[in-house]
C-alpha angles and dihedrals in degrees: 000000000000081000096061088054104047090045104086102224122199116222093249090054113100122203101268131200097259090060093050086055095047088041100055093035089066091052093056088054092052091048084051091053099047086051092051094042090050088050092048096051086042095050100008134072107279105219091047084055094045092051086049091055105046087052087088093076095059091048091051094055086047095047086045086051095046104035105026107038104245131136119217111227118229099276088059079051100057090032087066100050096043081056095046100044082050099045082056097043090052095049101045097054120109115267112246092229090059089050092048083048098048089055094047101047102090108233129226099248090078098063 
């Protein structure tokens, strides 16, 4: 639908087939998403899947400035690289299983 609204339509243009293609098959792909990003926070680690998913506001704000013309002011600036010093920091950090692992598996000093 994000498609109908970026294409700059005249009053005599008609929706025409090609739109209603492009158009569905970018609903598909957000069903999909949202598919992929339940069954990330169900089997996955929740705050990996979290970062994931508030990267699209980043991208948004980088697509707007790009596409369509406009430049971020400096609080869309520092927004983005908060989010993406957290996103990294989130991603980075140790996984709570390999830590539960690593305190259950004997060493070697004690033979």
């Amino acid at each position: 639908m994000l498609y109908l609204y970026i294409v700059e339509q005249n009053e005599n243009q008609t929706f025409t087939l090609k739109y209603f293609v492009i158009s569905n098959i970018q609903q598909l792909l957000a069903v999909i998403a949202v598919i992929c990003l339940t069954y990330g926070v169900k089997y996955g680690k929740g705050g990996t899947v979290q970062a994931i998913e508030q990267v699209k506001s980043i991208f948004q704000t980088c697509w707007a400035a790009i596409f369509l013309g406009q430049i971020p002011i400096v609080s869309q600036w520092l927004g983005m690289l908060v989010g993406i010093a957290g996103i990294i920091i989130i991603v980075l950090q140790p996984r709570k299983d390999e830590e539960i692992e690593e305190k259950e598996t004997p060493s070697n000093e004690s033979k």
